[in-house]
C-alpha atoms as an extended CHARMM CRD file, in Angstrom:
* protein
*
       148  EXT
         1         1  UNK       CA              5.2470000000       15.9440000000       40.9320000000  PROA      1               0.0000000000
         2         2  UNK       CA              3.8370000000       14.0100000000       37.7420000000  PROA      2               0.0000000000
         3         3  UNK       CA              0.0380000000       14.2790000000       37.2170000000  PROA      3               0.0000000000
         4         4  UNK       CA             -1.0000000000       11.3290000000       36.3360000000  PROA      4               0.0000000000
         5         5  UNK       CA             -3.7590000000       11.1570000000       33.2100000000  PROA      5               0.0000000000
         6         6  UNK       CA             -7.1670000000       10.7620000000       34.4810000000  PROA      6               0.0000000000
         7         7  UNK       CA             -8.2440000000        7.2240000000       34.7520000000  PROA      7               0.0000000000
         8         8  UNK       CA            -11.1870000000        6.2800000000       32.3380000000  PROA      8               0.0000000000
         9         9  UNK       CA            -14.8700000000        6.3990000000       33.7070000000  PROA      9               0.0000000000
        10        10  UNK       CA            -16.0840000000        3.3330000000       34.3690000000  PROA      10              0.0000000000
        11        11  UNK       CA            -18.8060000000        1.8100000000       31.9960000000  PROA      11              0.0000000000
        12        12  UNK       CA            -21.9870000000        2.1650000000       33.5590000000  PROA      12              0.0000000000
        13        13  UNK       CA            -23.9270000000       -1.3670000000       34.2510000000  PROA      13              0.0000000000
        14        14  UNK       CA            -26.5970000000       -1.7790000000       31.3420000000  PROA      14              0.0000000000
        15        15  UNK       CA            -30.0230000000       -0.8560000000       31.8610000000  PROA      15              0.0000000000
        16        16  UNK       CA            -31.9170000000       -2.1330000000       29.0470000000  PROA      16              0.0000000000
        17        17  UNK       CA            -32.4840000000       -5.2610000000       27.8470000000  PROA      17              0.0000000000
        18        18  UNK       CA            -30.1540000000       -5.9220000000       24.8660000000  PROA      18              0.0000000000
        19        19  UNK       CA            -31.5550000000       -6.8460000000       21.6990000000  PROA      19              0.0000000000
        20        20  UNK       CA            -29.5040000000       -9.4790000000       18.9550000000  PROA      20              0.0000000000
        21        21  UNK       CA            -30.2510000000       -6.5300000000       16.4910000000  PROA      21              0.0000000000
        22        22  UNK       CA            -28.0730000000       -4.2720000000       19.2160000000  PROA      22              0.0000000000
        23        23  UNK       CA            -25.2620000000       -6.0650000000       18.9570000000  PROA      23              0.0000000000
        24        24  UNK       CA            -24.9660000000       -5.5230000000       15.2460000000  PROA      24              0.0000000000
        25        25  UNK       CA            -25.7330000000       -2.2670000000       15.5100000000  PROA      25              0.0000000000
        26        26  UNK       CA            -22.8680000000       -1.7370000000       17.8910000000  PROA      26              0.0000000000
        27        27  UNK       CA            -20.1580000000       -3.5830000000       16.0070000000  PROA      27              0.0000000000
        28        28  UNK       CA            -21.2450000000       -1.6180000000       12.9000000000  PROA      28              0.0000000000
        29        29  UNK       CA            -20.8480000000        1.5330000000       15.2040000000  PROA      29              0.0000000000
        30        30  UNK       CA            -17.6540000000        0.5890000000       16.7100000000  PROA      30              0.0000000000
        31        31  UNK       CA            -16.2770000000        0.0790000000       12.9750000000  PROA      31              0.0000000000
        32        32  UNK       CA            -17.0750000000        3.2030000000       11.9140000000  PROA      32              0.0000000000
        33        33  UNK       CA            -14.8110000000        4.5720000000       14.7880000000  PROA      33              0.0000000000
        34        34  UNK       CA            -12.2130000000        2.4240000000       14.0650000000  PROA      34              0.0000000000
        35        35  UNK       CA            -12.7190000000        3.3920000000       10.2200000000  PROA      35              0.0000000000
        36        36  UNK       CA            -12.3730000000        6.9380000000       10.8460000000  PROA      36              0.0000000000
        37        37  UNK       CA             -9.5950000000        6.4730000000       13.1070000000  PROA      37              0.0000000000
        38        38  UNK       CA             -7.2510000000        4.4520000000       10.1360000000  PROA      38              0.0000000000
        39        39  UNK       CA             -8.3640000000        7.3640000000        8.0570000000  PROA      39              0.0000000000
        40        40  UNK       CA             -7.1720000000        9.7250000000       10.1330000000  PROA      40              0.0000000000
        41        41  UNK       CA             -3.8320000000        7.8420000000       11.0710000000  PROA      41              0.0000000000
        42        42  UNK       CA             -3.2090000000        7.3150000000        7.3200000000  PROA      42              0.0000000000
        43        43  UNK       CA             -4.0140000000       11.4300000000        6.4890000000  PROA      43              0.0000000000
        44        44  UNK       CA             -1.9660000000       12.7950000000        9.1000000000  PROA      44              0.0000000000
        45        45  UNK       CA              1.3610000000        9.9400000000        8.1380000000  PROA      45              0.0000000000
        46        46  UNK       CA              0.6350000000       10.6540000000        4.2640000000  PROA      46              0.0000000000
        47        47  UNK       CA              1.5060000000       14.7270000000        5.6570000000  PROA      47              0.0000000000
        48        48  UNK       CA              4.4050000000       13.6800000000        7.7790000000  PROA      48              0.0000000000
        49        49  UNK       CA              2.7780000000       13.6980000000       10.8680000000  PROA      49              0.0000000000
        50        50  UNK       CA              2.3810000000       10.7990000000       13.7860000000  PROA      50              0.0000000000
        51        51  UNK       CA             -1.4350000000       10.3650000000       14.5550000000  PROA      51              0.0000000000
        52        52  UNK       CA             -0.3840000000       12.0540000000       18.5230000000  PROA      52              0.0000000000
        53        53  UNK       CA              1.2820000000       14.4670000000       16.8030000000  PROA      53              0.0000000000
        54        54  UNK       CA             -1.9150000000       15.4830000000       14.7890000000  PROA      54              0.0000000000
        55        55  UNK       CA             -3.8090000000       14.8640000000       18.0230000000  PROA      55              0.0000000000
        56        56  UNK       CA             -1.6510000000       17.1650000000       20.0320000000  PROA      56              0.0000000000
        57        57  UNK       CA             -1.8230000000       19.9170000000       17.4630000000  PROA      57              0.0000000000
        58        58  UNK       CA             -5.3050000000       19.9760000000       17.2990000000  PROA      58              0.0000000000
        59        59  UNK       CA             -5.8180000000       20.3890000000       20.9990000000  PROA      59              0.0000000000
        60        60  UNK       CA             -3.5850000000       22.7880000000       21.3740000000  PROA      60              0.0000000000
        61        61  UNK       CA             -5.6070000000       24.8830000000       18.7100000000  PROA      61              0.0000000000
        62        62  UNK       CA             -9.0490000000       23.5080000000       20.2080000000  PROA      62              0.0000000000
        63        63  UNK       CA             -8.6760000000       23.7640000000       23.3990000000  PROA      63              0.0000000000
        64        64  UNK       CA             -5.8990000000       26.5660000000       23.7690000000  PROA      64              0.0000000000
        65        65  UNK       CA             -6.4250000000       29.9860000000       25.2710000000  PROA      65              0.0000000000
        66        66  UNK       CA             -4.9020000000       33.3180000000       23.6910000000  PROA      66              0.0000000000
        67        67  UNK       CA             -1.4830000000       32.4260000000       25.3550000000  PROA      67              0.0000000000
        68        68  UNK       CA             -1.4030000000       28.9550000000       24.4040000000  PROA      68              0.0000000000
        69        69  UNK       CA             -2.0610000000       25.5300000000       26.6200000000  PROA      69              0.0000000000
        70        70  UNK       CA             -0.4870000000       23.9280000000       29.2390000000  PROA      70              0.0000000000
        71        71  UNK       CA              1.5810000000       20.9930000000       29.1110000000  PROA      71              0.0000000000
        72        72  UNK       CA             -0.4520000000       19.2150000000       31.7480000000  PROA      72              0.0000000000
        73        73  UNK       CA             -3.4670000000       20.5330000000       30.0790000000  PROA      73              0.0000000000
        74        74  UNK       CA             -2.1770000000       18.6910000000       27.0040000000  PROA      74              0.0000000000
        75        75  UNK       CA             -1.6930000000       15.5430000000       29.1700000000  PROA      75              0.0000000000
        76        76  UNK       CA             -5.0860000000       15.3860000000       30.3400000000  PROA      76              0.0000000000
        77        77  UNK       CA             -7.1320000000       16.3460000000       26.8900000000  PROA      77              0.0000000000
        78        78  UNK       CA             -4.9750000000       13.2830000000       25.4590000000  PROA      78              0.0000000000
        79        79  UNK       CA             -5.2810000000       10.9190000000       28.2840000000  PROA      79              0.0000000000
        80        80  UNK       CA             -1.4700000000       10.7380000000       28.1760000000  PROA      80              0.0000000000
        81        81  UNK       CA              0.8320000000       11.1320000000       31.2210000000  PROA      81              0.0000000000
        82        82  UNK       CA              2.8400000000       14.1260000000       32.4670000000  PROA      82              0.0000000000
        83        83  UNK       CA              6.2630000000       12.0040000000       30.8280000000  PROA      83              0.0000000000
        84        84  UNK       CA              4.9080000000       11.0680000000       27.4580000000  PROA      84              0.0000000000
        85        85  UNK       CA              3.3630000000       14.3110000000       27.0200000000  PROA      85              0.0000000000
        86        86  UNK       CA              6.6180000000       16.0420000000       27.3370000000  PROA      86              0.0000000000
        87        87  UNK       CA              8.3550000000       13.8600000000       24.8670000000  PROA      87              0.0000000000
        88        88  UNK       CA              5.6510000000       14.1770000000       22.4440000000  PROA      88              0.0000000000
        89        89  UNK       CA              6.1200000000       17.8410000000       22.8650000000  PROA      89              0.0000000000
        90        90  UNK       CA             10.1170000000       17.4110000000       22.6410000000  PROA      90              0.0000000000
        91        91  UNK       CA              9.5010000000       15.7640000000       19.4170000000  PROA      91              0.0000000000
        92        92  UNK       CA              6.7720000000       18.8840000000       18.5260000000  PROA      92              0.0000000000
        93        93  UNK       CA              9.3410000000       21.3010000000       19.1160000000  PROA      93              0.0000000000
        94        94  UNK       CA             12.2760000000       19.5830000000       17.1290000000  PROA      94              0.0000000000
        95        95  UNK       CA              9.8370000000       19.5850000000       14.1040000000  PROA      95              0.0000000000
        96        96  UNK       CA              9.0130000000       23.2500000000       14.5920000000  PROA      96              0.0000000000
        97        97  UNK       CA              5.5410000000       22.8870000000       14.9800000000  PROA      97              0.0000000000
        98        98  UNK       CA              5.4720000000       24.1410000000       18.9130000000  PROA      98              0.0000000000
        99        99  UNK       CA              7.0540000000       26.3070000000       20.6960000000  PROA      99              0.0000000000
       100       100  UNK       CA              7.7320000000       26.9580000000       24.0730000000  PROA      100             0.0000000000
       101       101  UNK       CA              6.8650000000       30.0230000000       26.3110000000  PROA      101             0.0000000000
       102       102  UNK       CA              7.0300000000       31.3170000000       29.9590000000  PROA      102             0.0000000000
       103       103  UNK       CA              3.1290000000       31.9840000000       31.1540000000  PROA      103             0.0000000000
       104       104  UNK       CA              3.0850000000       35.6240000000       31.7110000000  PROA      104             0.0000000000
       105       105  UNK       CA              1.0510000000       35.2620000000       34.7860000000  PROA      105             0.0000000000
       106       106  UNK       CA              2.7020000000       32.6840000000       36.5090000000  PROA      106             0.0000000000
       107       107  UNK       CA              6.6540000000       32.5050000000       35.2950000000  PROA      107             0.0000000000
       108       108  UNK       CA              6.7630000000       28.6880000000       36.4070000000  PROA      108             0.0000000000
       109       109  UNK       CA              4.5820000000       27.2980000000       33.8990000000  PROA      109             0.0000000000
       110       110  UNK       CA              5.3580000000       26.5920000000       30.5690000000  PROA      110             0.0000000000
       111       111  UNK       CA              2.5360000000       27.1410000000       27.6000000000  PROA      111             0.0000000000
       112       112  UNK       CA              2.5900000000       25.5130000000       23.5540000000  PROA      112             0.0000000000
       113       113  UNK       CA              1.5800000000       27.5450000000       21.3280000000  PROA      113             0.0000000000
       114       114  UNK       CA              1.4950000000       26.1120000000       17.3450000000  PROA      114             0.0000000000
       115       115  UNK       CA              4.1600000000       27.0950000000       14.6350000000  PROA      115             0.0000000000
       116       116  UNK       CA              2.5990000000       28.4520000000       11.2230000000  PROA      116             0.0000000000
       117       117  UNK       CA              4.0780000000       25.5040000000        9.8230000000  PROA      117             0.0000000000
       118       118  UNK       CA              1.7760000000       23.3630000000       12.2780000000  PROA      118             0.0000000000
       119       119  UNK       CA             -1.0720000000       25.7000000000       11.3700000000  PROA      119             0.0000000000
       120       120  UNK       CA             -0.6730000000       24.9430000000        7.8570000000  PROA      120             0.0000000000
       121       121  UNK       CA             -0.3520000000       21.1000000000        8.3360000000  PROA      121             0.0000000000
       122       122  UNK       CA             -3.7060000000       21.5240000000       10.7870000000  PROA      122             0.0000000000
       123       123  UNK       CA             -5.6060000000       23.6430000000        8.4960000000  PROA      123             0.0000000000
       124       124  UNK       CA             -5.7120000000       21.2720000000        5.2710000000  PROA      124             0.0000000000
       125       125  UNK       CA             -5.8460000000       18.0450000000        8.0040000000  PROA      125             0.0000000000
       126       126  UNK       CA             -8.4890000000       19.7410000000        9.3850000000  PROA      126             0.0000000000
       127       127  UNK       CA            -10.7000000000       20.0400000000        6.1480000000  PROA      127             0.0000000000
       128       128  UNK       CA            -10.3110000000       16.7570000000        4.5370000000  PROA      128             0.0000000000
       129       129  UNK       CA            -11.2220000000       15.4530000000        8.4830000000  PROA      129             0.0000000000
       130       130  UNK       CA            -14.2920000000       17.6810000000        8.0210000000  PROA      130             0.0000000000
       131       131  UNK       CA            -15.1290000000       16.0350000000        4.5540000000  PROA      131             0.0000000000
       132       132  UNK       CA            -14.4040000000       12.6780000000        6.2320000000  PROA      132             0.0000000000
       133       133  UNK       CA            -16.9820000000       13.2060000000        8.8850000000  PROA      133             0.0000000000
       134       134  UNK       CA            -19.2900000000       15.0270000000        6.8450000000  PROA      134             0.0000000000
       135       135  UNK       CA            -19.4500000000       11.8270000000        4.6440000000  PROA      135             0.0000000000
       136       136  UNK       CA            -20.0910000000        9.3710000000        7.3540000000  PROA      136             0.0000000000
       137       137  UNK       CA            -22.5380000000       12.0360000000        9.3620000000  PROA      137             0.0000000000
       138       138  UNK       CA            -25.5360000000        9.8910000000        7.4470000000  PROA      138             0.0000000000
       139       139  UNK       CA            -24.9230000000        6.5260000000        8.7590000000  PROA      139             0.0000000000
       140       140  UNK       CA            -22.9330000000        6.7610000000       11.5400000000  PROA      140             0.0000000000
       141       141  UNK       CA            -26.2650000000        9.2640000000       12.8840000000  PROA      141             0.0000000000
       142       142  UNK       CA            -28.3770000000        6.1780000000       11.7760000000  PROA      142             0.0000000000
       143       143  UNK       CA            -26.7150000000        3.7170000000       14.1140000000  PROA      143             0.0000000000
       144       144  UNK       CA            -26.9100000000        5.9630000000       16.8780000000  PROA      144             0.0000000000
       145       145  UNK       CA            -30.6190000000        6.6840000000       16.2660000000  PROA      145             0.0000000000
       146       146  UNK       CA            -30.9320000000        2.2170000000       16.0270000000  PROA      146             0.0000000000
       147       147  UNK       CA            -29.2630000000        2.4190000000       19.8110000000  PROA      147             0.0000000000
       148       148  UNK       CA            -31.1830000000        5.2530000000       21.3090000000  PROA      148             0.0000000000
């Protein structure tokens, strides 16, 4: 049976009274996600990658033991259902970035492990997402500091 992706966590009721000068800060917060996010679209297209494609590859490096991640592992890290995780995969494979293999503890599952090919495509993602970050540390870390 399908494992479904784990619902979201419900926003907790506010506590504090909000300030005008909190909304700004949160709008200029929430931009600065959504910046990063184009930028990170746009880098991983500009290397012939989908943005879930660079998502998946990265958690399966992240978050992967020795033998590689499971597919429902993958699924949950990415919010993503049992179904779309295996066609992302599909697609993974097909590009030779994953592959495939049996668990050698427990035959019936299936773990990805990445292709050097996706290693190489991760590894110089990887550091311009690290200069990326590393340039908006500054004032994304002064919003947060404006909201705590």
């Amino acid at each position: 049976m399908a494992k479904a992706a784990k619902p979201a966590r419900k926003a907790q009721p506010h506590t504090v009274a909000i300030k005008d000068k909190d909304y700004f800060v949160l709008a200029s917060f929430r931009r600065s996600l959504r910046n990063f996010l184009n930028f990170s679209e746009q880098a991983a297209q500009k290397r012939g990658l989908t943005p879930k494609q660079h998502q998946a590859i990265l958690a399966i490096r992240g978050f992967a033991k020795e033998d590689g991640v499971a597919i429902g592992d993958l699924a949950d890290h990415l919010h993503l259902k049992h179904h779309t995780t295996v066609e992302l995969v599909d697609r993974l494979v097909r590009g030779k970035l994953v592959v495939r293999k049996t668990d050698r503890t427990d035959r019936r599952r299936v773990l990805l492990q990445l292709t050097p090919k996706a290693n190489t495509a991760l590894k110089t993602l990887s550091g311009i997402h690290m200069a990326e970050i590393r340039r908006n540390a500054p004032g994304m870390i002064k919003l947060l500091k404006q909201l705590s």
